[in-house]
N, C-alpha and C positions, 0 to 999 in steps of 0.2 A: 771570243764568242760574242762580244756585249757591242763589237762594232760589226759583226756580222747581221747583228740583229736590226740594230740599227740604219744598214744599208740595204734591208728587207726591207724594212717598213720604209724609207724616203724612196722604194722602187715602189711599194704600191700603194705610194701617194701618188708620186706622178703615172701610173697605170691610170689611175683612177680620175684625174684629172683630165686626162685625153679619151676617157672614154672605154676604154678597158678594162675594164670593172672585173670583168671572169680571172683578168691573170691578175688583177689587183689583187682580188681576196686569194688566189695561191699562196702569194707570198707571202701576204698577211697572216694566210694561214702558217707556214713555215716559223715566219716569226715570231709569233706565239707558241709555237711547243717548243722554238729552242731559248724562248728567255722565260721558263717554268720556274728559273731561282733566283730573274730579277722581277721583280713585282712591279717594279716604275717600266722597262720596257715593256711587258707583259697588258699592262694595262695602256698602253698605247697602241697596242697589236690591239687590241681590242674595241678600242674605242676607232680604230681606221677602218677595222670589219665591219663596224656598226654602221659606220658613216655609209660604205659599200652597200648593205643592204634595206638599208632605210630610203636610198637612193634607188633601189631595185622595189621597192615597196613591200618589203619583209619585214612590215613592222617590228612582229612579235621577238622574229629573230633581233633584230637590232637595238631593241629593248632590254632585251636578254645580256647582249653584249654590253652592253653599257651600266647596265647594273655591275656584272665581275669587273668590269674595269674602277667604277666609284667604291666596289668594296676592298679592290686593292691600292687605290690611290683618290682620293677625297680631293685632293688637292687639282684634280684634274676637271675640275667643272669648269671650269675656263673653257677647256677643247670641246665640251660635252654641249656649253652657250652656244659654239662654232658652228656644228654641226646644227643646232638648229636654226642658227641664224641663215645658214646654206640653205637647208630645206624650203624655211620661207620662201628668203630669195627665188628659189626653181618652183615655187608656187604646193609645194606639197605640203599645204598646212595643215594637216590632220596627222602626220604624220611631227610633224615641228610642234603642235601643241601637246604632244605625247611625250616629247623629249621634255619640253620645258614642265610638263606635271612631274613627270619623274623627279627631274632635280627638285622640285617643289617637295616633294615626297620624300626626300632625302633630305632636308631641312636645310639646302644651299640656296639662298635668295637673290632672284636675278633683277637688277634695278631698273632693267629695260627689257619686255618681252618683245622678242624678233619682228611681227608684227607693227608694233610701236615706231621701229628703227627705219632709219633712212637708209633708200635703198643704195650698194656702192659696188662696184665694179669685183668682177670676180678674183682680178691681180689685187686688190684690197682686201678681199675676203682672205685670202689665202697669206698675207704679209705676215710674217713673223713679229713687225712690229705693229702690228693691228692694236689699236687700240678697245680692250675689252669690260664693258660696264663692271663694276666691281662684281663680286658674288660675296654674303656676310651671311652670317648664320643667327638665329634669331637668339641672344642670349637668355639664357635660363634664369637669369634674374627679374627680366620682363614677364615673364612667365610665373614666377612666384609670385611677385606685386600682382598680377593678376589674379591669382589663387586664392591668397591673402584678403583682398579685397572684395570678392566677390561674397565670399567666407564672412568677413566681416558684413558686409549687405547684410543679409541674410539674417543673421545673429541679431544684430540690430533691427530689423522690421519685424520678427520675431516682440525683441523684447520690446519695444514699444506696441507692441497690441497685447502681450500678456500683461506685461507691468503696468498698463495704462496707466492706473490708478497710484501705480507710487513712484514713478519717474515722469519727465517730460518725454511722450512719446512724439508731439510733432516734430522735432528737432530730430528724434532719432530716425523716425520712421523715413523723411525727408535724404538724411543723409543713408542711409542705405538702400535708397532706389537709386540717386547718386553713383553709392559703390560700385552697385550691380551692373549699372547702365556703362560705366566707365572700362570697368573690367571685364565686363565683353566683348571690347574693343582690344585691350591687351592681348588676350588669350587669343584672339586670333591670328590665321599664320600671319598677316602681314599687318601689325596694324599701323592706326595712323597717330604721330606725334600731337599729343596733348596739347592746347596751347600752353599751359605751364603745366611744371612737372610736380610744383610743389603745393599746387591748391588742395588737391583732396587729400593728402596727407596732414597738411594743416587742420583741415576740419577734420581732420578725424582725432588728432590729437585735444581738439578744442572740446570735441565729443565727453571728454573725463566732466564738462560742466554737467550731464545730460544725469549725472550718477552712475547710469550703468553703461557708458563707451567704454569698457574696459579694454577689451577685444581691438576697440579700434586705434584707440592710445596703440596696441600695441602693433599695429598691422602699421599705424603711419609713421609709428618710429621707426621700425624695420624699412618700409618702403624710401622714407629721405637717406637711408644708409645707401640701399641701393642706387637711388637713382646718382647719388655720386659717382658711383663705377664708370670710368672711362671709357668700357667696351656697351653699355646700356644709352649711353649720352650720344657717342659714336655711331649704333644703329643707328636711332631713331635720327639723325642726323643724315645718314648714310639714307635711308628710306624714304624721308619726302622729300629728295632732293628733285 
């Protein structure tokens, strides 16, 4: 059955390549109800209907498709880049910048939007060995340091306008516009690598001089644990390449 399926969809690939789009999506469509108990060709079936009607200008439908294929296989943003990098290519970019929100929206991050990318022959687009920008997902550790920090801001310009009077608020007040300003940048979907990773965590631990950086002692000792993490180091790496 799973090479039957298989021999569906590489028929309405090349349907679809020559122009045949109506008998493309037949078989695509056959493909898809006969692999309902493989989830990887199933989500291939899908993601080749998308490309089909995205191609006919059905957004909403190939939209559609493409979401049930990234809920049944994540690992296929690679094919999902493809297709829009196709779309550009044929000029259908409103259609191409909807593919690549999606992925956005599904927290897979593309390190070259199609747009961006040099234009290459259609036997290239299609190569098996096509060479394809990475896709990384934005670790949830970056995301915490941001949390953490913003938190600590906060806390901090706080207590140097209450406590005025019995701690050093310039220092504090100082460093939590700092936090705020930094970890705004974190929290977003894409952001951009810090020149060092380990300055404001420093000053926040130096914060314990201020009497009351309690908060932030403790926010920059967490954050130097994270920014160890190999998968945190690797994004930010991976991102402003």
């Amino acid at each position: 059955m799973s090479s039957n399926v298989e021999t569906l969809i590489e028929q309405g690939k090349i349907n679809f390549k020559s122009g045949n789009i109506d008998k493309a999506i037949k078989l695509l469509k056959k493909a898809n109800e006969l692999s309902r108990d493989n989830p990887l060709n199933q989500s291939r079936a899908y993601i080749e209907l998308a490309r089909c009607y995205l191609f006919c200008d059905k957004l909403d439908v190939g939209l559609t498709l493409i979401e049930k294929a990234l809920s049944l296989n994540l690992d296929i943003g690679n094919d999902v880049y493809n297709i829009a990098y196709d779309l550009n290519t044929a000029q259908k970019n409103k259609s191409s910048n909807n593919v690549i929100k999606l992925l956005k929206q599904r927290g897979i991050f593309i390190k070259n939007d199609p747009a961006n990318s040099q234009p290459v022959t259609s036997q290239e687009l299609h190569s098996v060995e096509q060479p394809i920008p990475p896709l990384i997902k934005k670790p949830g550790k970056v995301t915490a340091i941001g949390g953490m920090r913003l938190g600590s801001g906060i806390c901090n310009i706080l207590a140097g306008i209450v406590f005025c009077w019995l701690f050093f608020p310039i220092p504090l007040i100082a460093l939590g516009i700092i936090e705020i300003i930094t970890a705004s940048n974190l929290l977003k979907e894409y952001p951009r690598k810090p020149s060092t990773f380990k300055t404001i965590p420093i000053l926040e631990i130096i914060a314990l001089l201020t009497m009351a950086g309690w908060i932030s002692v403790i926010v920059g000792i967490m954050s130097l644990i994270f920014l160890t993490d190999y998968g945190v180091k690797k994004y930010f790496e991976v991102l402003n390449e």
